[in-house]
MARMIDO-532937 format. One record per residue (C-alpha): x, y, z; residue in three letters. Coordinates in pm, whole numbers, padded with zeros to 5 digits, always signed. Each point is the difference from the previous one (the first is absolute). Last residue first. Layout:
<pabas>
XYZala ...
</pabas>
This chain:
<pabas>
+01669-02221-01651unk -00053-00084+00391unk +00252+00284+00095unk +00325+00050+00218unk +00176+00322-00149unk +00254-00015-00283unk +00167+00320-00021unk -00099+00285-00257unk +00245+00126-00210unk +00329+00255+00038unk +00010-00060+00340unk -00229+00005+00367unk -00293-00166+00069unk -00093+00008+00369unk -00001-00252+00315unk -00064-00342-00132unk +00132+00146-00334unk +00313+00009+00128unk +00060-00374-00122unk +00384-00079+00134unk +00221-00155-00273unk +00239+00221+00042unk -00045+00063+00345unk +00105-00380+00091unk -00216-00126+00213unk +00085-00102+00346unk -00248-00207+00234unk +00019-00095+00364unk +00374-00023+00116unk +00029+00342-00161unk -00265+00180+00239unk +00163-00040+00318unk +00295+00216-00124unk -00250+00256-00153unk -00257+00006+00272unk +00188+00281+00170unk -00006+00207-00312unk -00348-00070-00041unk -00194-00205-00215unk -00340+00016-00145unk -00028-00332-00164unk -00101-00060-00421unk -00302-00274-00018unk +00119-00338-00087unk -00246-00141+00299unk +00182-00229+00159unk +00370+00088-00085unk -00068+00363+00091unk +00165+00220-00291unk +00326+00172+00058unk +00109+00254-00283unk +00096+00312+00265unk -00386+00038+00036unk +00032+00306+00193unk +00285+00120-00190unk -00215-00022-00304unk -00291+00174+00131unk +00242+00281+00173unk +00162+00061-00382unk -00360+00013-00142unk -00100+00239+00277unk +00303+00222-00031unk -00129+00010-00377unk -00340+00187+00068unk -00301-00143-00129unk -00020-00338+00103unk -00068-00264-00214unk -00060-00027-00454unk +00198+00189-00222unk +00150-00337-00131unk -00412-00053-00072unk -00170-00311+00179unk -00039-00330-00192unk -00361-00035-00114unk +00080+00187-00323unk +00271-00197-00085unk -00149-00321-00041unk -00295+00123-00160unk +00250+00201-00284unk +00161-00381-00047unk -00339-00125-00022unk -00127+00196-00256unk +00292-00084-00210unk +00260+00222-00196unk +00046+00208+00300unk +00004+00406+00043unk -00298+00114+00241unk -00218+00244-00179unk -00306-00221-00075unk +00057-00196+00350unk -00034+00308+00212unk -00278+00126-00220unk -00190-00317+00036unk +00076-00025+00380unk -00154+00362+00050unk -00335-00083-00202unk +00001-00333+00220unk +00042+00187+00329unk -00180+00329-00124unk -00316-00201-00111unk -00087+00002+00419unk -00027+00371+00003unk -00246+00034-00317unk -00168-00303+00152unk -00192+00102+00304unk -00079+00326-00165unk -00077-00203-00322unk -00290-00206+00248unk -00121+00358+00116unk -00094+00104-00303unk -00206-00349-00079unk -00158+00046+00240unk -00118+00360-00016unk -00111-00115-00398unk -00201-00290+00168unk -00221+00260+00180unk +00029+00087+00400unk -00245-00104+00194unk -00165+00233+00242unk -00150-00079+00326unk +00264+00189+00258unk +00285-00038-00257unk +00006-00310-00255unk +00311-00216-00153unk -00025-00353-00126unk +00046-00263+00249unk +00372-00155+00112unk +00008-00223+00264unk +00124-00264-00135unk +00237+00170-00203unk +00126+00171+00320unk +00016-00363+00131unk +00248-00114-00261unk +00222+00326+00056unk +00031-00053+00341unk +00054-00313-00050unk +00307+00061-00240unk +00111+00209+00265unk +00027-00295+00244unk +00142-00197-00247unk +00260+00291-00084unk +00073+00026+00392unk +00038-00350+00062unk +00256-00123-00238unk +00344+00241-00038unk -00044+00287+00200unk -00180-00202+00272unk +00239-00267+00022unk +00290+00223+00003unk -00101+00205+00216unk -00083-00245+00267unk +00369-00250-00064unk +00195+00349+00100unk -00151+00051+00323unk +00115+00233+00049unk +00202+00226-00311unk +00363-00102+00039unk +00244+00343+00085unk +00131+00279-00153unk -00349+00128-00058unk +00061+00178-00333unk +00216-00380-00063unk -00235-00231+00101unk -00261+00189-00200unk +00179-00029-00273unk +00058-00395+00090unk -00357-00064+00016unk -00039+00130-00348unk +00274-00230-00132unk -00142-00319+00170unk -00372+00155-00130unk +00107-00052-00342unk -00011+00289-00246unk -00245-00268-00222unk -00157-00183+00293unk -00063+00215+00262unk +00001+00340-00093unk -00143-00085-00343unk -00248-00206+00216unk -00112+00285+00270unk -00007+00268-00328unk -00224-00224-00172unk -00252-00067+00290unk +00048+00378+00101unk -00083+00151-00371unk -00326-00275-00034unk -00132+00102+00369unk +00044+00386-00112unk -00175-00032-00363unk -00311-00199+00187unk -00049+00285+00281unk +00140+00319-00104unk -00116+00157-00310unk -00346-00193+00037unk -00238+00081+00273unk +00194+00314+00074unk -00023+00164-00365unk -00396-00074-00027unk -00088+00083+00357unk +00176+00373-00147unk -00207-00039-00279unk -00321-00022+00135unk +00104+00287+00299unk +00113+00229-00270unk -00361-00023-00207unk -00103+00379+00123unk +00308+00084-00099unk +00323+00037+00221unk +00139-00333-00095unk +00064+00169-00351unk +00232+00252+00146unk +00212-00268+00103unk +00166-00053-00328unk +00106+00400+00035unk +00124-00007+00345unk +00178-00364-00059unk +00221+00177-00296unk +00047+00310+00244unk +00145-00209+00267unk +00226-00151-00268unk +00114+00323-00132unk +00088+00152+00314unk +00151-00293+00213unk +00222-00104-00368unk +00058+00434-00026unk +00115-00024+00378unk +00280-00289-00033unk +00207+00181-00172unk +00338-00124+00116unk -00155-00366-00099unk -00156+00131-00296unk +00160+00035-00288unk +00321-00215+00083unk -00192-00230+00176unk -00200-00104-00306unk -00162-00322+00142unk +00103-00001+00360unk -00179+00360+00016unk -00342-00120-00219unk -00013-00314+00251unk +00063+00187+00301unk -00262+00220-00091unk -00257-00302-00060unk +00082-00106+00354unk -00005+00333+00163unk -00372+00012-00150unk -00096-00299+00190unk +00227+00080+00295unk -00187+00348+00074unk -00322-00125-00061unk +00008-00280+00298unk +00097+00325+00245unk -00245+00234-00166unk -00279-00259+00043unk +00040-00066+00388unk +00020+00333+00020unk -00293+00115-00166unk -00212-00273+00183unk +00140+00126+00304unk -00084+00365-00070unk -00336-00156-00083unk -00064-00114+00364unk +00165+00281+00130unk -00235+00266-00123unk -00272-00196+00023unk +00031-00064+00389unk +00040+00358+00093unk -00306+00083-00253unk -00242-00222+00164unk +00034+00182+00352unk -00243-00242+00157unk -00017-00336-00181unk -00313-00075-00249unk +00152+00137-00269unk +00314-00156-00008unk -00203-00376-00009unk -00111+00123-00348unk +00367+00104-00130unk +00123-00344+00120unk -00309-00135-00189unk +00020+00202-00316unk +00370+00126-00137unk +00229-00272+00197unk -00208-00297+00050unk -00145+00042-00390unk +00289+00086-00131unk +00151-00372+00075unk -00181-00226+00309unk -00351+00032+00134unk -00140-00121+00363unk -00369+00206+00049unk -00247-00287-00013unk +00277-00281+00106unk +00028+00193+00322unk -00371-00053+00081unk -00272+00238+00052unk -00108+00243+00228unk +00104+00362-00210unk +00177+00119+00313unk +00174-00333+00112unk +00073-00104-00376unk +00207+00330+00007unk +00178-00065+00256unk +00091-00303-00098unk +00127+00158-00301unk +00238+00243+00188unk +00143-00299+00223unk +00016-00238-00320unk +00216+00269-00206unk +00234+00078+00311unk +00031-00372+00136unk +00047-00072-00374unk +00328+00241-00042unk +00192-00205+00204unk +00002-00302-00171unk +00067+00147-00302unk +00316+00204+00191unk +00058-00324+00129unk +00052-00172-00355unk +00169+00330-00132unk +00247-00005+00313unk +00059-00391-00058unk +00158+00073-00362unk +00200+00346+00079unk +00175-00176+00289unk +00080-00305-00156unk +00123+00125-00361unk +00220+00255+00228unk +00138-00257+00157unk +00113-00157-00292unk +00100+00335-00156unk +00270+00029+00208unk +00165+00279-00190unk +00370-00139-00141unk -00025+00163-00382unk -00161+00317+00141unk -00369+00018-00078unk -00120+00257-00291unk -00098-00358-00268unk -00229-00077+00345unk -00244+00224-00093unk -00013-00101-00343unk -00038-00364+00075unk -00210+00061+00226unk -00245+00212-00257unk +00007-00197-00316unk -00316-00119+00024unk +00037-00346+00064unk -00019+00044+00341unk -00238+00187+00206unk +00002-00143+00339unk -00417+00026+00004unk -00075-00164-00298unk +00195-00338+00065unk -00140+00033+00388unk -00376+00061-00161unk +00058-00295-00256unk +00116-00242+00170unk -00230+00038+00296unk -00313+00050-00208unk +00121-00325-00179unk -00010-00138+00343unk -00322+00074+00108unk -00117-00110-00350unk +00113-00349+00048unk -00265-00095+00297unk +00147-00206+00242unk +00107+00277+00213unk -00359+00190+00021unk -00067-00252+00288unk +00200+00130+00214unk -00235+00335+00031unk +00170+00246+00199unk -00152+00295+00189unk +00237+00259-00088unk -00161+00254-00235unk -00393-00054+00178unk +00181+00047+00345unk +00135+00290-00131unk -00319+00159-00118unk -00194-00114+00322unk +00258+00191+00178unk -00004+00249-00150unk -00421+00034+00042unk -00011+00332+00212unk +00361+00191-00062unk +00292+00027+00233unk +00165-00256-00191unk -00009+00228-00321unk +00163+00326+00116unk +00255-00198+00132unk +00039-00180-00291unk -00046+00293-00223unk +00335+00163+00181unk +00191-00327-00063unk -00056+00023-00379unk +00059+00343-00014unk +00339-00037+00131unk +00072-00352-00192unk -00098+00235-00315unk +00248+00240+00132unk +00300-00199-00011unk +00053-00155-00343unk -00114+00351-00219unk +00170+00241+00254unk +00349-00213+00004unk -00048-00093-00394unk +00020+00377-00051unk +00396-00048+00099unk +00083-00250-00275unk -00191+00195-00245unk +00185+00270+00002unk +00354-00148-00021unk -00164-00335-00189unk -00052+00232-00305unk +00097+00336+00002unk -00355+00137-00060unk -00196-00335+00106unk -00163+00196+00294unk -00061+00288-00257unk -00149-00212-00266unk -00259-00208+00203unk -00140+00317+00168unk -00023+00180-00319unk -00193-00330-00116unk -00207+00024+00265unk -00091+00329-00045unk -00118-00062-00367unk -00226-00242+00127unk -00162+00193+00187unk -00052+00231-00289unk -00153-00226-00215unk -00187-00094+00274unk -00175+00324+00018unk +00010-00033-00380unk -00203-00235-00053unk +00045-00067-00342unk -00244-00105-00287unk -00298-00189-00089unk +00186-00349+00026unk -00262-00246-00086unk +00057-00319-00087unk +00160-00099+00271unk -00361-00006+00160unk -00307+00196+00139unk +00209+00297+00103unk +00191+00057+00345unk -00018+00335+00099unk +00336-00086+00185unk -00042+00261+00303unk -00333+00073-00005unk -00197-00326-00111unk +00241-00274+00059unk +00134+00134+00361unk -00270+00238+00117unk -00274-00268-00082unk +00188-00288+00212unk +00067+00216+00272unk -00374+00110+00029unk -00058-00401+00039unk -00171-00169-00315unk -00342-00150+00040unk -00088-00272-00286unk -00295+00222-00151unk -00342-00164-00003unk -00172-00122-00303unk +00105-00403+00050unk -00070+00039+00364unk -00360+00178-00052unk -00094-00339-00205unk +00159-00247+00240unk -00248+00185+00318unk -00299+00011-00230unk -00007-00383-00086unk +00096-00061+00372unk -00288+00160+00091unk +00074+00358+00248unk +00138+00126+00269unk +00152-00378+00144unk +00219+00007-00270unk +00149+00347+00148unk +00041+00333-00176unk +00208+00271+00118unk -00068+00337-00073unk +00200+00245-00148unk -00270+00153-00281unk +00219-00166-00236unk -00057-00323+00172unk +00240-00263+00196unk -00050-00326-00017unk +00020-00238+00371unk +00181-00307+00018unk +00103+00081+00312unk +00378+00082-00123unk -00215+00229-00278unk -00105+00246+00239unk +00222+00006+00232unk +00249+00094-00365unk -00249+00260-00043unk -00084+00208+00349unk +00355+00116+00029unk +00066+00258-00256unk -00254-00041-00334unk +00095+00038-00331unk -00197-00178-00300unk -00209+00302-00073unk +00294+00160-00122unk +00284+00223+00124unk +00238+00192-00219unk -00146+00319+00095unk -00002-00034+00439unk -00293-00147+00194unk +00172-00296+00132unk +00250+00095+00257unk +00384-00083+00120unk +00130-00023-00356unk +00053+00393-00025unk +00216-00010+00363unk -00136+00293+00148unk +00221+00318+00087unk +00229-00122-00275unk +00384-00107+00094unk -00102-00360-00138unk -00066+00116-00361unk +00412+00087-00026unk +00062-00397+00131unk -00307-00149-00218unk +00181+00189-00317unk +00358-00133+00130unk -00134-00354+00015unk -00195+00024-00359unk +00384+00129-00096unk +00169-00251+00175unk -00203-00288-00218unk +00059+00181-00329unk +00384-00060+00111unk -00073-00364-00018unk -00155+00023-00366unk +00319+00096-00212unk +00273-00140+00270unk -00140-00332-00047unk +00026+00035-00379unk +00362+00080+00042unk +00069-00243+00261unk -00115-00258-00216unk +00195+00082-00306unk +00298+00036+00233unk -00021-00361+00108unk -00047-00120-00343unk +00302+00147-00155unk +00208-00129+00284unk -00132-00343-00062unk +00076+00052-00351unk +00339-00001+00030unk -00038-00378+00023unk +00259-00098-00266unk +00232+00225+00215unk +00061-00277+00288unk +00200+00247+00219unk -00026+00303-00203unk -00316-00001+00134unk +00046+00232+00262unk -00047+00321-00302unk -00386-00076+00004unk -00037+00052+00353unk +00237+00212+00155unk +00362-00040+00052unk +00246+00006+00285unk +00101-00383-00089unk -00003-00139+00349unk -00267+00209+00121unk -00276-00059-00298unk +00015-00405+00054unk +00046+00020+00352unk -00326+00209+00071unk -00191-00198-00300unk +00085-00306+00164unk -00102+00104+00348unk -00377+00118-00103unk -00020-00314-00175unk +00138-00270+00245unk -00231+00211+00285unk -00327+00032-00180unk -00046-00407-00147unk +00086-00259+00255unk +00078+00184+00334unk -00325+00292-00085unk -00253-00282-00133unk +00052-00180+00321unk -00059+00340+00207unk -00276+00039-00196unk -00099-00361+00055unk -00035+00025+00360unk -00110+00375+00038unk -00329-00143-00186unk -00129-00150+00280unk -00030+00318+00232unk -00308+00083-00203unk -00083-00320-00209unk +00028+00122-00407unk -00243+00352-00002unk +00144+00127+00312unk +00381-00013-00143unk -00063+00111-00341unk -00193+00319+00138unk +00247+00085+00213unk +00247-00085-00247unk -00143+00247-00315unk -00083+00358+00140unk +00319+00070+00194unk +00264-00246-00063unk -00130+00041-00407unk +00079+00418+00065unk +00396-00068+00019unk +00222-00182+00240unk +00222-00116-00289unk +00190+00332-00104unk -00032+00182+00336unk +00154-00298+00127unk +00299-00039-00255unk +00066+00404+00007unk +00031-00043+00395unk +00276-00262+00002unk +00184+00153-00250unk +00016+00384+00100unk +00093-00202+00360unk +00303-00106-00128unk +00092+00307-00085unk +00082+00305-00262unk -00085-00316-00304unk +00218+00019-00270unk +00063+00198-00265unk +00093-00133-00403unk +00294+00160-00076unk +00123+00011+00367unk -00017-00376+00083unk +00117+00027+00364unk -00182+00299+00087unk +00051+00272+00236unk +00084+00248-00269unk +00373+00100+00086unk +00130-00267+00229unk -00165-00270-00266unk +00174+00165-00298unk +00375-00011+00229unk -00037-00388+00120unk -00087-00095-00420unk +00331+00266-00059unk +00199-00169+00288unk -00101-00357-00127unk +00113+00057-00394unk +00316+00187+00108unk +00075-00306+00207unk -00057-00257-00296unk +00221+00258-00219unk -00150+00174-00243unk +00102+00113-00378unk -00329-00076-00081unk +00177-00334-00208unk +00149-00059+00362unk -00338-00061+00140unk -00101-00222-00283unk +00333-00149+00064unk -00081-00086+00410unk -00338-00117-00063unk +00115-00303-00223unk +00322+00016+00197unk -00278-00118+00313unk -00165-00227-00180unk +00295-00196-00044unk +00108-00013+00339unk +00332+00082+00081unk 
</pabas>
């Protein structure tokens, strides 16, 4: 008998189990609860999955962000290298974190039991999802205030006229105003050049108010009160306060029993969006000046493909778009049964966002062509991307449609959808963490970890609801998740790669798949060289690009900087913090004895549930492929065949090519 296979066989028989007893009780649990692994839950269906992974990347950035990306950098053009950027960079990351979380059943920080010196990976993941859960939710709530506002008789940011307007407010007549090169006066005039001197004309300019739609006004004056600066926080507004506070009820119920609840919201918060989508589409296309709009978001520009910027934008909107690095896929896909496909599912979920993006700027470009068409001016006068698409033009070109509430009301019930479903897996993600930590606290418990944390976020995002929340929420998304992120999924590719050893890796997913990943050669060229360099550019042209931070004129002070630079790094210090600790406590009389442990995978390192381990082994049944040394999947029919090839005797066979299993940790294939 294999020697494995006693290995398994006395631990059973030190339960006082048999091998059979041990496979009718595992067959018995997942009769009973529906779930394979029954401690920790598993998804109800595949399609729970499928849908939680789309609702989690198709987000508000495929709605406000790509359309504008995509007409600023050559139209049509820029498909070419998004879909470049998505092969190369998206796809090998969104489909190593799926394997990575499904073969082990664990969530981020707990996963890294494979190379444990790098624990703080995990660490760093969940620090970013917490302070994206903080601000993003704030989000929902201005979407959920705009929603309730919508079912008015008169939508309050239809008019000038009202409390919160100034001088600077004027409906249509403005912006045609200023695209002729006109200025527009207090009294609502427009002055031309041609009116007066030219000495007269630039005088009146630099006095005049820049003209702000009604939209505009409602948005920063009404519903933010924005004050002059960061500075200045003059208390809570608590009509947001409050909106907020419903979202976070909303957030806690659907992730009441974890991935039970939450797995069957995800069906609402994936589906209707598309719904709404498609119904604004229609809506749009039948509008004066769509066509202009779409034609303007199309149109391609070839020549924008020698310039280097169009494809950092690529990079970085299809690396930012997916989602990885945050913790979330790999904590969705830590509830996936051991053999899910998640292969296809890495396919499926990563060219639906892309067309979803795609999709959503015929919507966006129909409504805003529109509204060029009714004020006369060009697209590029009225085209806007981030809160300003979604809480001041969109709003704007609303307006000017008949029955403006109908079209309000769904808009933002999208945008509150589209948020709720990314939300959910954020703060699933840093409950996962808190459950795989002290499971026997929590993981039967898992409402007072939804409760508590919910009410954690609640209270830090309290401050976002002052009259300064919109400077500091900029401040928290320009840098808690743009230069940390890019360093976490550079290391976490390599360590992967080159210290777990991405022979080893390829073989767990061989075995959940119970087949050869295709095209083998692809994956493991990506995983290994061109999808760190290509994140390393990323990161290179971020830098590049970087300018200090300002919001619609203002710029922030040094002190705002230099906040936002220990957001970026508070989560990225976890992976050497984490490594320090790891090698403090690790026994060894040298440092690099303790290294050379640490980057070997823990003996309670693989699949989670034992008939797994014993269907691993008996997959690989000790053969390795003579060309590439990497362990065979063999079947029983194989067998005969297979002993003319290669035969290695199972006690010196390395199981840690497929998982670490003994009384210390096996020697895995590493550069150290």
């Amino acid at each position: 008998m294999n020697v494995v296979n006693e290995n398994f066989d006395d631990k059973l028989a030190e339960n006082g189990l048999t091998p059979l007893d041990a496979e009718l009780d595992e067959a018995l649990s997942e009769d009973a609860s529906g779930d394979e692994n029954v401690e920790r839950g598993n998804w109800s269906g595949k399609l729970d999955f499928v849908l939680s992974c789309l609702s989690y990347a198709v987000g508000l950035g495929n709605v406000w962000r790509f359309p504008y990306l995509c007409y600023r950098n050559g139209g049509g053009a820029f498909l070419i290298p998004y879909a470049i950027m998505l092969f190369f960079t998206g796809l090998p990351l969104f489909f190593m974190e799926l394997s990575f979380g499904q073969y082990a059943s664990l969530g981020p920080i707990e996963v890294w039991k494979a190379a444990p010196l790098f624990q703080g990976i995990g660490y760093g993941m969940c620090m970013v999802s917490f302070f994206i859960g903080v601000y993003y939710n704030m989000i929902i709530a201005w979407a959920i205030y705009y929603m309730i506002a919508s079912f008015s008789k008169v939508l309050p940011w239809g008019s000038c006229g009202n409390d919160w307007n100034t001088f600077a407010c004027n409906k249509l007549s403005s912006t045609n105003c200023t695209a002729h090169n006109g200025t527009m006066m207090q009294n609502g005039t427009c002055l031309y050049v041609d009116d007066v001197d030219t000495a007269t004309f630039l005088n009146l300019t630099s006095v005049s108010y820049k003209p702000k739609m009604p939209s505009d006004e409602y948005f920063h004056n009404y519903v933010l009160g924005i004050s002059e600066g960061i500075d200045y926080i003059d208390g809570i507004r608590w009509e947001l306060a409050l909106c907020l506070f419903g979202s976070w009820v909303l957030v806690a119920l659907c992730l009441w029993k974890g991935i039970k609840t939450s797995g069957k919201a995800v069906y609402f918060t994936a589906l209707f969006p598309y719904v709404v989508l498609t119904i604004l589409l229609v809506r749009g296309l039948t509008l004066p000046g769509a066509s202009k709009g779409i034609h303007f978001y199309l149109s391609p520009d070839w020549k924008r493909l020698k310039e280097a910027k169009v494809w950092g934008d690529a990079a970085v909107q299809i690396f930012f778009s997916l989602s990885p690095c945050w913790g979330g896929l790999i904590t969705l896909a830590s509830y996936n049964k051991f053999n899910n496909n998640c292969y296809r599912d890495a396919l499926v979920v990563s060219l639906a966002n892309c067309l979803t993006s795609f999709y959503a700027g015929f919507v966006i470009f129909s409504i805003i062509g529109f509204m060029a068409h009714t004020l006369g001016v060009e697209v590029d006068q009225v085209a806007d991307k981030g809160a300003g698409l979604a809480f001041v033009a969109y709003p704007e070109a609303m307006s000017q449609l008949p029955l403006p509430q109908l079209w309000s009301v769904l808009f933002f019930s999208m945008l509150v959808t589209l948020g709720m479903g990314t939300q959910f897996t954020i703060m699933q993600t840093v409950i996962t963490t808190i459950t795989d930590m002290f499971p026997q606290h929590f993981r039967k418990r898992k409402w007072i970890v939804v409760i508590g944390s919910s009410t954690v976020c609640f209270l830090l995002g309290l401050v976002l609801c002052s009259r300064a929340g919109m400077y500091l929420l900029q401040l928290i998304d320009s840098y808690a998740a743009t230069w940390s992120v890019l360093i976490i999924g550079f290391t976490e590719c390599v360590v992967i790669s080159w210290v777990y050893g991405i022979d080893n890796f390829l073989a767990n997913i061989s075995s959940m798949l119970q087949k050869d990943i295709w095209p083998y050669m692809y994956w493991k060229i990506m995983w290994k060289y061109v999808t760190p360099v290509l994140i390393l550019f990323i990161l290179v042209f971020t830098w590049f690009d970087f300018s200090p931070l300002e919001y619609g004129g203002y710029d922030y002070p040094g002190w705002a900087d230099g906040v936002g630079w220990c957001l970026s790094f508070a989560s990225i210090l976890c992976i050497p913090i984490v490594a320090f600790v790891k090698v403090y406590h690790e026994p060894g009389s040298t440092i690099l004895s303790k290294l050379r442990r640490l980057i070997k995978p823990e003996r309670s390192w693989g699949p989670a549930l034992e008939k797994h381990q014993r269907l691993v082994m008996e997959q690989t049944q000790g053969f390795h492929d003579p060309a590439s040394h990497r362990p065979m999947l063999i079947s029983e029919s194989e067998l005969p065949l297979a002993k003319h090839h290669s035969r290695v005797n199972a006690m010196d066979f390395d199981s840690s090519h497929v998982f670490a299993h003994g009384n210390e940790r096996l020697a895995s294939e590493s550069t150290f």
